[in-house]
N, C-alpha and C positions, 0 to 999 in steps of 0.2 A: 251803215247804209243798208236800207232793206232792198231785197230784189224786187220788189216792184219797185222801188224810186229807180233802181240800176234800169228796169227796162225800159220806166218811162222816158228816160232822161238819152238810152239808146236809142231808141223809136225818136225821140225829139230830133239827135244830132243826124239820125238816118234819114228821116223826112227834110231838113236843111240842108243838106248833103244832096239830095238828090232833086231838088229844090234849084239849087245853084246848079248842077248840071245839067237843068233845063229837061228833068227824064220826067215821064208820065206815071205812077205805079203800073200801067199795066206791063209798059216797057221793061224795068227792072224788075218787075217779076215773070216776064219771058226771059229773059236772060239768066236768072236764078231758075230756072224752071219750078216755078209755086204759081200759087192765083196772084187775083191782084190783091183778092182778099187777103192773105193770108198777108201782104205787106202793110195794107191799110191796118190792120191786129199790130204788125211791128209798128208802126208809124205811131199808130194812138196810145201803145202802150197799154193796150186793152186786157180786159182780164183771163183771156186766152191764148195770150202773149207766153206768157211764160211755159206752156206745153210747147211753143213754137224748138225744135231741136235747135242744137245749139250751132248745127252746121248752116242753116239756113240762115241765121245769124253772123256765122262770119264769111258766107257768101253774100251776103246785102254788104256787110262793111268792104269786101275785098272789092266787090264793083262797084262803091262811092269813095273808096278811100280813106278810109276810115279803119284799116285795122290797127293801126299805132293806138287808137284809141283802146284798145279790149288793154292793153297792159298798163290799164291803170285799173278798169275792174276785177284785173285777176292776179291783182297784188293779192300774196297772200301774209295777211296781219300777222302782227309779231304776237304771241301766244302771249296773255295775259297772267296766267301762272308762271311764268317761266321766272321773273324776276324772285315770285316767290318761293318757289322750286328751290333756287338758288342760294336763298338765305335759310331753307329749312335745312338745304343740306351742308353748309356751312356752320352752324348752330350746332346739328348731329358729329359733325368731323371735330369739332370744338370740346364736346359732351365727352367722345372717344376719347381723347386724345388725354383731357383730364384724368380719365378713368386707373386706376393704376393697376397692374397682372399684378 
C-alpha cells in the first residue's frame, strides 16, 4: 500500500468518524489546535496531507477514536529477503561443512 492510499483512506475513516459524532471540522480542529483547513487536507486526503506531522494525525484519531486504527498502518512487514537470507546461509553452512581441513 502506497502512502497516499494510507492517507486517503485515514482522511476517509477520520471524516466518518467525525461525521458520526455529529462534530463540525472547525470544532475538531479547535480542539486539536490546527485550522479548519488544515483537517479539510486530512479529510480529503489531499496532496498536502502528507507534510501534515504525524502528531496532528494521531490527535484527530485520539479525539474520534480511531487510534486502534494506526496499528494496522504501522505493521511493520516481514522483510522479503529474509526468507532468502535464510537459504543463502544454509547453503553456505552446507558448502562449510563439506569442505575438509
Amino acid at each position: 500500500m502506497k502512502i497516499t492510499e494510507i492517507i486517503n483512506s485515514m482522511g476517509l475513516q477520520m471524516r466518518k468518524a467525525r461525521q458520526l459524532k455529529n462534530d463540525r471540522q472547525k470544532d475538531l480542529a479547535a480542539r486539536m489546535g490546527v485550522s479548519r483547513l488544515t483537517v479539510m487536507k486530512m479529510e480529503k486526503g489531499a496532496a498536502e496531507a502528507h507534510r501534515i506531522p504525524l502528531e496532528t494525525w494521531l490527535k484527530a484519531s485520539e479525539h474520534l477514536g480511531l487510534l486502534d486504527t494506526w496499528g494496522e498502518v504501522m505493521k511493520t512487514q516481514a522483510d522479503p529477503f529474509e526468507v532468502y537470507d535464510k537459504k543463502i546461509r544454509k547453503e553456505e553452512n552446507i558448502r562449510k561443512s563439506r569442505v575438509k581441513k
